[in-house]
SETOR-175139 format. One line per 3 residues: for each residue x negated, y, z negated of C-alpha. Coordinates in Angstrom, 1 decimal. Layout:
BEGIN
X/Y/Z ~ ...
END
This chain:
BEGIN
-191.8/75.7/8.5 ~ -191.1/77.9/11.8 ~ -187.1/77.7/10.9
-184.4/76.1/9.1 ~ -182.7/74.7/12.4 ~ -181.7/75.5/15.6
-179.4/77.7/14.6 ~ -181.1/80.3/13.1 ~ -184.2/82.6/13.5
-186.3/83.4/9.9 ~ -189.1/85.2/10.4 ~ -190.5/88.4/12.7
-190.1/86.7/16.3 ~ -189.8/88.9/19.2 ~ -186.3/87.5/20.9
-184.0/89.0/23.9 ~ -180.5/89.2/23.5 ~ -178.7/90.5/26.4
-175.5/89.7/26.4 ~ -174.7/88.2/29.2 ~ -172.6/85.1/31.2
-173.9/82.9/33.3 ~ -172.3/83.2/37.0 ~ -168.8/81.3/37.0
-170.2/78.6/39.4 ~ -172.9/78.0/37.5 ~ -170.6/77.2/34.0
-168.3/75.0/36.0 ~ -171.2/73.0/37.2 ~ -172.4/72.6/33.1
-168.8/72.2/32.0 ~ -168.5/69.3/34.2 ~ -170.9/67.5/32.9
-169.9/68.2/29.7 ~ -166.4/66.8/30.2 ~ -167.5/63.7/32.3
-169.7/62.8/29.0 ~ -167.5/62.9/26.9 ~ -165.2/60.7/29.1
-167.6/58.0/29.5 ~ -168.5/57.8/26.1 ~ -164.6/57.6/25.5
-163.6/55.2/27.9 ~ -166.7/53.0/28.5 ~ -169.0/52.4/25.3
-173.1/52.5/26.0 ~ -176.0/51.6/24.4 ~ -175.8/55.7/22.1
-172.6/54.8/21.7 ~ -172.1/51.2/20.6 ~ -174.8/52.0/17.8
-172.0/54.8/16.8 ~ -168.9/53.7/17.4 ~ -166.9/57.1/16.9
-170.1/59.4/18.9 ~ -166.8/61.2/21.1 ~ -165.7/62.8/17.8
-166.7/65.8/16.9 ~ -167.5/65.4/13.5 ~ -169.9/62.3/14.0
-171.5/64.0/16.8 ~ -172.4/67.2/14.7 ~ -173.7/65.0/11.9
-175.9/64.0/14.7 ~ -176.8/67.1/16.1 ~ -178.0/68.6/12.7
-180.1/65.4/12.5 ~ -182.2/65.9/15.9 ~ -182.2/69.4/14.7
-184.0/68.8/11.7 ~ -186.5/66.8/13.7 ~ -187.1/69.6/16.2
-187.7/72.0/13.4 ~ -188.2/71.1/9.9 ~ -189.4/67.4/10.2
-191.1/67.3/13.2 ~ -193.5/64.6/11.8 ~ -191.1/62.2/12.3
-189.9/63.4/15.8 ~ -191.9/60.5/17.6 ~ -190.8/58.2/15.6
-186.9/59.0/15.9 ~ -185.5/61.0/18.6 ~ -185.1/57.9/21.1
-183.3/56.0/18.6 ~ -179.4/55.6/20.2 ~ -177.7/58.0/17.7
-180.0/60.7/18.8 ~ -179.4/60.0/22.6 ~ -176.1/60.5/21.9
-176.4/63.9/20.6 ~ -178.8/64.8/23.8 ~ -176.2/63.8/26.1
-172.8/64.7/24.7 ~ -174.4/68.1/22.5 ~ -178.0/69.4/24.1
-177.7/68.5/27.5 ~ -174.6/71.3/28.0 ~ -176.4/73.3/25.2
-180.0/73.3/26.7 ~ -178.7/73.8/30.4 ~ -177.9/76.9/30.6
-181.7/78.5/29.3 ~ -182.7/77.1/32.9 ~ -180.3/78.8/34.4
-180.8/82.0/32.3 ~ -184.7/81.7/33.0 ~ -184.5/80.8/36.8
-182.1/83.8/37.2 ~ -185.0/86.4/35.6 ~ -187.6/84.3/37.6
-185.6/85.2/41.4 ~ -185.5/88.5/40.5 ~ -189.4/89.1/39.9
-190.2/86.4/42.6 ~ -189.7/85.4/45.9 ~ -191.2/82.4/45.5
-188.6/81.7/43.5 ~ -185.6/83.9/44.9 ~ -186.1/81.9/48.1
-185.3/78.2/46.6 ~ -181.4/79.4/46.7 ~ -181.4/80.1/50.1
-182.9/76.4/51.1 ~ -181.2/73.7/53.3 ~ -183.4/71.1/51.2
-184.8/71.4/47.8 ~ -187.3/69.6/46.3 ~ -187.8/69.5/42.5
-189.9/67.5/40.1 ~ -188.9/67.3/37.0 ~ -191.3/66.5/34.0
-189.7/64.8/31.2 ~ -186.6/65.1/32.5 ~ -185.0/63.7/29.5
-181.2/62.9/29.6 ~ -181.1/65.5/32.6 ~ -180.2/69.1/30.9
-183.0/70.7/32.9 ~ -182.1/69.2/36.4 ~ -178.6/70.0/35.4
-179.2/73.5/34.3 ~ -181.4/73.8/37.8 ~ -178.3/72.7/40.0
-175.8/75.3/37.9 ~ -178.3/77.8/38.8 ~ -178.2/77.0/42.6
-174.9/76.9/42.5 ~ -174.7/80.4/40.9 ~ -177.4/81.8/42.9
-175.9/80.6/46.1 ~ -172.6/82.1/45.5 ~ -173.4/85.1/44.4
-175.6/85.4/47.8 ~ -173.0/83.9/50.0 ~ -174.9/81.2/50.8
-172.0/78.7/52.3 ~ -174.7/76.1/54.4 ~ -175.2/72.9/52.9
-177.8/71.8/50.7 ~ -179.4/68.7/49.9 ~ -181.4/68.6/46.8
-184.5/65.6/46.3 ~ -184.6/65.6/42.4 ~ -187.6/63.8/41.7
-187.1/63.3/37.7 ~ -190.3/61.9/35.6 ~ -188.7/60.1/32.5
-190.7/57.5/30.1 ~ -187.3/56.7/28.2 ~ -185.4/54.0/29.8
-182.1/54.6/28.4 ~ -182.5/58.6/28.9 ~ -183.4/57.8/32.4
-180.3/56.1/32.9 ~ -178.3/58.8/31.4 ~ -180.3/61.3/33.6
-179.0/59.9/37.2 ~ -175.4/60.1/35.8 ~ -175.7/63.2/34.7
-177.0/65.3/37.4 ~ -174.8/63.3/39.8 ~ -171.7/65.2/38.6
-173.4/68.2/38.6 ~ -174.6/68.3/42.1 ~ -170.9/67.0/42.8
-170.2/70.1/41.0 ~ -172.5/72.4/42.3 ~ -172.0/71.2/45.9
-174.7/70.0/47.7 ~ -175.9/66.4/48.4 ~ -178.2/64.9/45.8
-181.1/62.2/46.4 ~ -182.1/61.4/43.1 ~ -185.3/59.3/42.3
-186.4/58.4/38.6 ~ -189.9/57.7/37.3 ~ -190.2/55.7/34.6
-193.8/56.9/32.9 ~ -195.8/59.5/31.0 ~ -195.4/62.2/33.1
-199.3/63.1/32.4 ~ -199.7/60.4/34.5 ~ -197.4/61.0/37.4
-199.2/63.6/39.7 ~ -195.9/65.7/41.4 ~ -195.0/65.2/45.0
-194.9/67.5/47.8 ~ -192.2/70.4/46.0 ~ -190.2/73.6/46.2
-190.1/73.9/42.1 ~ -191.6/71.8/38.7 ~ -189.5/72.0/36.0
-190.6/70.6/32.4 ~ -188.5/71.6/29.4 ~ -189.5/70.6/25.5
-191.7/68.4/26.6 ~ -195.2/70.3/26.2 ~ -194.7/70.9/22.7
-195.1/67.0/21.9 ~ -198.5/67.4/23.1 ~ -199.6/69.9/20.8
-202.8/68.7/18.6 ~ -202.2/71.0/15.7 ~ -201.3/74.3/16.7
-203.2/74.4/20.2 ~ -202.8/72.9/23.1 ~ -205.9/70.5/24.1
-208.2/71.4/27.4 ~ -206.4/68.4/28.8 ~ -203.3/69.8/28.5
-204.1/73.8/30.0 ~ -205.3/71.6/32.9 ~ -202.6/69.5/34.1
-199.8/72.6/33.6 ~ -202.3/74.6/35.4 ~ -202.3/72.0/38.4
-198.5/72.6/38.3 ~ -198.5/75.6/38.8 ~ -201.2/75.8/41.9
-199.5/73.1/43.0 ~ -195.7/75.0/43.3 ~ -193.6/77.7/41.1
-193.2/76.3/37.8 ~ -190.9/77.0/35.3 ~ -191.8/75.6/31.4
-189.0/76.0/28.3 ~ -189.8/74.9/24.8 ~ -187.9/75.2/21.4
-187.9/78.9/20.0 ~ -190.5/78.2/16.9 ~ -193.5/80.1/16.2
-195.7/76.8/16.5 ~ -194.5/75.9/19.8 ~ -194.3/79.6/21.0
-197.6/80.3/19.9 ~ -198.9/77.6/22.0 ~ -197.3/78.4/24.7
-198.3/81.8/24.8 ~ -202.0/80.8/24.4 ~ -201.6/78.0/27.2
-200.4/81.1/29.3 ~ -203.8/82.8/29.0 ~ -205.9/80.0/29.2
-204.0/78.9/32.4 ~ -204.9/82.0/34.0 ~ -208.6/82.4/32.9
-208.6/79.0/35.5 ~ -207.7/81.4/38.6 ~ -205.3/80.5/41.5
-201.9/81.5/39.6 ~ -200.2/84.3/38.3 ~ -197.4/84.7/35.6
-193.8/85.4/37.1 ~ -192.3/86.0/33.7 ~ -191.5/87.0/30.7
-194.4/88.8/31.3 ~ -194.7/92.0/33.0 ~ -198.1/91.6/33.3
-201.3/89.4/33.9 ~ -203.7/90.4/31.1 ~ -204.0/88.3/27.8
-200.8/88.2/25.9 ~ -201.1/91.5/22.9 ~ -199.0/89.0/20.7
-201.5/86.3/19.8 ~ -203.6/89.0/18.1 ~ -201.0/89.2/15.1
-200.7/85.2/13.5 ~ -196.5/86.5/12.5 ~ -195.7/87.3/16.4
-194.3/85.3/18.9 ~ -192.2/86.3/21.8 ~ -189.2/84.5/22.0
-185.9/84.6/23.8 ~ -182.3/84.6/22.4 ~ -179.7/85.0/25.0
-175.9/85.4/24.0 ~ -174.1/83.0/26.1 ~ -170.4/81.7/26.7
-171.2/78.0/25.4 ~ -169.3/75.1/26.4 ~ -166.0/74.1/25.4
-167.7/71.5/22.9 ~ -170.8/72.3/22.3 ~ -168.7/75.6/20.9
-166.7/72.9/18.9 ~ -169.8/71.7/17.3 ~ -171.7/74.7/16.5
-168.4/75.6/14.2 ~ -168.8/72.3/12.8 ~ -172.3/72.8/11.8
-172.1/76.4/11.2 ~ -174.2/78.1/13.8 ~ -174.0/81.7/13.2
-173.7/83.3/17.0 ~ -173.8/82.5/20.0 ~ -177.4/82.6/21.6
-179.1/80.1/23.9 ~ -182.9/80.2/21.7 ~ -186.1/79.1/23.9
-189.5/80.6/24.9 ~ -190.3/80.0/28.4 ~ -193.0/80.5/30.7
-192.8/80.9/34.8 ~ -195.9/80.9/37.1 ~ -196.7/80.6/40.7
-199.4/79.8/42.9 ~ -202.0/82.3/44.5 ~ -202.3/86.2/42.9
-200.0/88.3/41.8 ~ -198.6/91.0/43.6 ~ -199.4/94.8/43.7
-198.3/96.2/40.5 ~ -195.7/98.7/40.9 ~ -196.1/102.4/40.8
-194.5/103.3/38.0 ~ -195.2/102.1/34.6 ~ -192.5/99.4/33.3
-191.9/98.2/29.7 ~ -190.3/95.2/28.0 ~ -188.4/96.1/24.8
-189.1/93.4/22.3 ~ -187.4/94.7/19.0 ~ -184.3/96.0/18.4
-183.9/100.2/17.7 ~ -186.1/100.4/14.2 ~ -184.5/103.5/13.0
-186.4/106.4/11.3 ~ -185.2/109.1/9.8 ~ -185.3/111.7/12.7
-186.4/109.4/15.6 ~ -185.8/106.1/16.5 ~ -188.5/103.6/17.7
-189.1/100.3/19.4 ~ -191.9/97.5/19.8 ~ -192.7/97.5/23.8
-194.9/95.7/25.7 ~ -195.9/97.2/28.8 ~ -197.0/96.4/32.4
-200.9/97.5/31.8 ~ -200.9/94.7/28.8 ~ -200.5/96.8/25.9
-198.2/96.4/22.8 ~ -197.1/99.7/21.8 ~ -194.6/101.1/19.0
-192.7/103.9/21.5 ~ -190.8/106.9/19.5 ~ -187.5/108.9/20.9
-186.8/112.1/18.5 ~ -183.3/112.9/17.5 ~ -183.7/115.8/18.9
-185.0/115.6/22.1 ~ -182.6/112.9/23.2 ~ -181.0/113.5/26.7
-179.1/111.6/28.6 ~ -181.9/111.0/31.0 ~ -183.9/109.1/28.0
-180.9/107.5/26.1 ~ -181.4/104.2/27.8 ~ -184.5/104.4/25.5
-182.1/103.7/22.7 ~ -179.1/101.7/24.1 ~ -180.6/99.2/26.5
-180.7/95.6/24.8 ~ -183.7/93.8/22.9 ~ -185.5/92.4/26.2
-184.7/94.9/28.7 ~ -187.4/96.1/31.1 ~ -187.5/99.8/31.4
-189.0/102.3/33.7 ~ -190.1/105.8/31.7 ~ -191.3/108.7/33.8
-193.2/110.0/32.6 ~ -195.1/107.2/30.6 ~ -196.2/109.4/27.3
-199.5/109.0/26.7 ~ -199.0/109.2/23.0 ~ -195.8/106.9/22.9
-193.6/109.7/21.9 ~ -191.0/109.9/25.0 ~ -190.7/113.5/26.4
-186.9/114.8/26.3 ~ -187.8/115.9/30.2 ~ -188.5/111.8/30.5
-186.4/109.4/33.0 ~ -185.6/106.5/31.3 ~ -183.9/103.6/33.7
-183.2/99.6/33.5 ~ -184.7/97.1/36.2 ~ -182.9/94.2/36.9
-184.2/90.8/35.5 ~ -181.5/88.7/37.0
END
């Protein structure tokens, strides 16, 4: 198994945890949401909750939550089979909808920093978005508490409309979808037209569009541990088609995949990779089975989904997710200098300290800072968080970082 549940990592995964909060407009807008849920399933019983009658407590919607967890993890045999059963919708709306919101918003924020294709999207009169198995609606949600972040923090003040063109199979989720990210774009403050497509979103070619969306959704097309041809082909067509943005759970199986689908995507031409990913070469991870680079953002979570993760006994604080961003057409000019993503913590030595990097030329390299020739030029080498992107002058050609070196942070959102 990849991991006992959500709320925990076992084995050597490569995760980022900058600790970090998500812009004050953009938590507001998830909070919202979160609170008009709850309300509903207070004061006017659905379909999720007339099959549980007490769903608004806490303790019957954690005994829920662990469920689905289980599913997405340790018994994902059965995941077909279960997760659109009423008790589980429950748990997406009132638990993982504010839960899984905020990794688009962490993700889109990283993504506008690297891009302008996607750094512009905040500063639109009209959006359009498609998104792919939209679910019960945390992705568009987590989309409009980015925009509303993004466009506060840049001062944007005109207003926006956004065209949310959601792809949805599930009737009952769909239905909980349009209620969903109606308070949130009452939140965020723009003007929402919202249109919901009921089918397999393999089947449902995307519109004319500003950004795709799809999150946990890939993964259930996964034929063992590989994604099939047909697969590679129709994310690929997303992202030719506009910037794309795909999250998945944070499990080695699902991770893995992703990570190959990355390189087989861009074997096809026409695309390049926006992020993690400093770079366009094959991913250095997939050569080690144990490896797979993973995110784990620490995150101020939601009055109740911090309720239930006491409940169930989640052990921090992180928002866990591997995600993959591309856009169409070819990448731009590398940059000068040579950049690296850290993706361990410090592994201390005695005498020196090291850490796993992956750098902007493709390589995955074990970098070393003596004792002794730390400076306070380098010592970013050594305090600068688990996913940080660095900038060394100069690069060491035999990893060992000079104590004359510049070591500096670049910003990732």
């Amino acid at each position: 198994m990849d991991r006992a549940s959500v709320f925990g990592t076992d084995g050597w995964g490569f995760e980022s945890l900058r600790a970090r909060l998500l812009h004050p407009a953009a938590r507001e807008c998830i909070v919202a949401v979160e609170e008009s849920l709850a309300s509903d399933a207070n004061a006017t019983p659905d379909a999720a909750s007339d099959a549980t009658p007490d769903a608004a407590s806490d303790a019957a919607l954690a005994k829920a939550v662990e469920r689905l967890s289980d599913l997405y993890t340790t018994d994902r045999g059965r995941l077909a089979h279960e997760q659109a059963d009423a008790v589980h919708l429950a748990a997406k709306r009132e638990y993982f909808l504010a839960s899984d919101a905020p990794k688009v918003a962490l993700a889109l924020d990283e993504c506008a920093a690297r891009s302008e294709a996607f750094a512009r999207i905040a500063t639109l009169d009209r959006v359009r978005v498609v998104d792919f198995g939209a679910g019960v609606g945390a992705t568009s949600v987590g989309f409009l508490a980015w925009l509303a972040g993004a466009r506060a923090a840049r001062g944007v003040t005109a207003p926006a409309r956004v065209e949310l063109h959601a792809v949805e199979l599930g009737v009952p989720a769909a239905r909980a979808y349009e209620s969903a990210v109606r308070v949130a774009a009452n939140a965020a403050g723009v003007t929402a037209a919202v249109t919901v497509d009921a089918r397999d979103f393999r089947a449902a070619p995307p519109p004319p569009c500003d950004l795709i969306l799809c999150q946990t959704a890939i993964n259930e097309l996964l034929v063992g541990e590989r994604h099939a041809a047909a697969t590679v082909e129709l994310v690929a067509g997303w992202a030719l088609h506009a910037p794309l943005l795909v999250i998945e759970p944070a499990l080695r199986t699902t991770t893995r995949a992703l990570m190959a689908l990355r390189d087989d995507a861009l074997s096809r031409g026409g695309l390049h990779v926006v992020a993690p990913c400093l770079h366009q070469a094959r991913c250095p991870m997939l050569a080690r089975e144990g490896d797979w680079c993973h995110e784990a953002r620490r995150i101020e979570p939601s009055p109740r989904v911090a309720r239930i993760d006491r409940i169930v006994g989640r052990r921090d604080e992180r928002a866990l997710f591997a995600f993959l961003a591309m856009a169409p057409g070819a990448a731009a000019a590398p940059a000068a200098e040579q950049l690296v993503r850290l993706v361990t913590d410090t592994l201390g030595s005695r005498g020196k300290t090291e850490r796993l990097v992956c750098r902007s030329d493709g390589e995955l390299r074990l970098m070393r800072l003596l004792d002794r020739e730390t400076t306070d030029s380098n010592r970013a080498f050594l305090d600068a968080e688990r996913g940080a992107v660095l900038a060394i002058d100069p690069m060491p050609p035999n990893d060992r970082i000079s104590p004359v070196a510049t070591v500096g942070t670049q910003p990732i959102g």
